[in-house]
N, C-alpha and C positions, 0 to 999 in steps of 0.2 A: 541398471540405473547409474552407475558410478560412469562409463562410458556416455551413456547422455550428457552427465554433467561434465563432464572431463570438455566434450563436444561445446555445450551451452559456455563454459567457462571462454573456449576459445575464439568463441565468436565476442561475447562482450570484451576480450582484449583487442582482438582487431577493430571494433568500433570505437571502443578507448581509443588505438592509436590513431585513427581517419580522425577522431576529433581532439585528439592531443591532451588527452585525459588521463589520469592516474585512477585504473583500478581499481585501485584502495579505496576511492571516493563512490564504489558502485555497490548498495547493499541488497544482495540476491534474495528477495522473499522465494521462497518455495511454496506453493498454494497449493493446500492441501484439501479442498473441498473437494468429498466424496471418496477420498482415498482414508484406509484404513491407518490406524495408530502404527500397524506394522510396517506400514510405505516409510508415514513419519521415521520411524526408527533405522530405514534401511537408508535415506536421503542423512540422518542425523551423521550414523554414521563413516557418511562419505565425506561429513567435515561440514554440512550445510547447516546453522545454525538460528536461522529467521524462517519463519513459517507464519503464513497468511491462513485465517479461516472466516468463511464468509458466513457464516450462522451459529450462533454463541451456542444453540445445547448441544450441535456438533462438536463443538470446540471442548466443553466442559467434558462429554464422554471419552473422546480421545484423548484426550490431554490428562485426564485423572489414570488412561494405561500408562503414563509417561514418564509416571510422577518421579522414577530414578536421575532423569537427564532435565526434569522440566524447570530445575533453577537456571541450568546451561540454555534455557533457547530463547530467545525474543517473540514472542507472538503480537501477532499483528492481527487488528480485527479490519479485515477490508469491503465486508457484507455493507448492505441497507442496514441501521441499527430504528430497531424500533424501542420508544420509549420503553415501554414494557418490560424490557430487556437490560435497560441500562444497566441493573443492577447487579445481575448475571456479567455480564460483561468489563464490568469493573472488576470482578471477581477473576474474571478466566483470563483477562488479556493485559498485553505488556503497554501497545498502543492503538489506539484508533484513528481508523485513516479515513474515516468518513463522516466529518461532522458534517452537514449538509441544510442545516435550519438554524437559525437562532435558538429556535424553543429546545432543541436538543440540547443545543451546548447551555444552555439554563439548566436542561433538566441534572443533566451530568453534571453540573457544577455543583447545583445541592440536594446530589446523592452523597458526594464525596467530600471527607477533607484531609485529602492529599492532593496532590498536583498529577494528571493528568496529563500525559504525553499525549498530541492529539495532531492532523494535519487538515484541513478545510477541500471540502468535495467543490470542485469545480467542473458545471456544466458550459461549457465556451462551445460548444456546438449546438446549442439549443435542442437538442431531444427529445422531446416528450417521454420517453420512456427510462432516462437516466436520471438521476439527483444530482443536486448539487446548485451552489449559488451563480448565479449567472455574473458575467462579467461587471456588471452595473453595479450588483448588489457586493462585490466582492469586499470594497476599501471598509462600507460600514460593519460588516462582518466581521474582519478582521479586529476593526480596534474595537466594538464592542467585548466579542469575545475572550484578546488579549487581554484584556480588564477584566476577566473575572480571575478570581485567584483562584481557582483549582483548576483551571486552563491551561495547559504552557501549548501554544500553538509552533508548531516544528516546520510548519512550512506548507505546501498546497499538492491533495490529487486529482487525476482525472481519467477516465475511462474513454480514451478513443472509440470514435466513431468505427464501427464495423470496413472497412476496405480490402478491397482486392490487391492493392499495392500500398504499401507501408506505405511509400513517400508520398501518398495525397494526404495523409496524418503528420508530416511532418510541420507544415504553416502551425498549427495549433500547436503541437509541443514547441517551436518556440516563442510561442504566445506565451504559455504558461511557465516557462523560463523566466522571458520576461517579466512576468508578473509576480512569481516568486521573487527576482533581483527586486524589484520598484519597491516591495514591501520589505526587502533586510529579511526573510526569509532563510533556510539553511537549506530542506530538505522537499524535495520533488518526486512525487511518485507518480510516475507515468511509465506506461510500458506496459507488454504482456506478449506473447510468445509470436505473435505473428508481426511484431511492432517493436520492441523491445531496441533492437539496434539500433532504430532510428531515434526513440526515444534518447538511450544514451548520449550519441553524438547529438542532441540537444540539450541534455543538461540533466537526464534525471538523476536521481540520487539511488532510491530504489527502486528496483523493477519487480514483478508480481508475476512468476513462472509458473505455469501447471505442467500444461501436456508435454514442456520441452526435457523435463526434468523427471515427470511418472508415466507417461503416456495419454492416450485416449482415457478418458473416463469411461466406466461403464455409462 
């Protein structure tokens, strides 16, 4: 594992320097869906400190093996979150990168009263089979939501369209560049192992790593 990362480190600095970017500003989630507490611990160890999980009682069983390092790590909830759920997930996670409805971010608003670190799901490819607020709906989302006070909205993600070449995914990440700058935005999450570079030299902020960093899933 350390060698993969060692590898994945050196590609997002080569794409840093094609797009004349500091590093510094790129925050490596390690996505752990389906990998055991003990992967968690062997990635912890190699210095990786942000971990993505995509379904809360995953998160809550692994993460409860953890409990020595788990004030040390950033968890990122990046799954579908189903209402159901919120409450769990307030519980187990640092932030949530898929607000995707209004009625969500209502519900999360008054389950909690603390603030909420949170980033807004953006569908810009029309998909039927993905979430998130479509380009149209975005502006009213944004200030409705920012206006709730257990919100702090950090900025927007999105799940590229499946391609054979990263760079037909490229027009859309910097769409959604743009659209994070228009709104004063900070933080962009886009990217994932097969896209990931390109995303960067676009403008993400963090990118959402599995297979390049634990392998194949079973």
């Amino acid at each position: 594992m350390e060698h993969r990362i060692e590898i994945l480190r050196g590609r997002i600095e080569k794409a840093c320097l094609r797009s004349r970017r500091d590093i510094a500003g790129i925050k490596l989630i390690a996505v752990t869906k389906n990998f055991t507490s003990g992967s968690v611990r062997a990635a912890f160890n190699c210095g990786l400190r942000d971990f993505g999980e995509n379904r809360v009682q995953e998160a809550v069983a692994k993460y409860s093996e953890l409990a020595d390092v788990r004030r040390q790590i950033m968890l990122h909830f990046i799954g579908h979150l189903q209402s159901n759920k919120v409450g769990d997930t307030l519980q187990a996670v640092d932030i949530i990168h898929s607000i995707d409805t209004l009625r969500l971010a209502e519900f999360i608003n008054n389950r909690t009263d603390r603030p909420v670190n949170v980033l807004l799901e953006v569908n810009l490819s029309g998909e039927k089979t993905k979430y998130g607020f479509s380009r149209g709906e975005l502006k009213l989302a944004i200030d409705w939501i920012s206006a709730m006070p257990n919100m702090n909205v950090l900025g927007l993600m999105t799940i590229a369209p499946v391609c054979n070449n990263a760079e037909e995914v490229r027009p859309l990440f910097a769409e959604m560049k743009r659209l994070n700058s228009d709104f004063g935005l900070t933080e962009l999450s886009m990217g994932m192992t097969d896209d990931f570079e390109v995303a960067v030299e676009e403008g993400a902020t963090m990118i959402r790593i599995g297979r390049a960093i634990f392998g194949e899933r079973s």
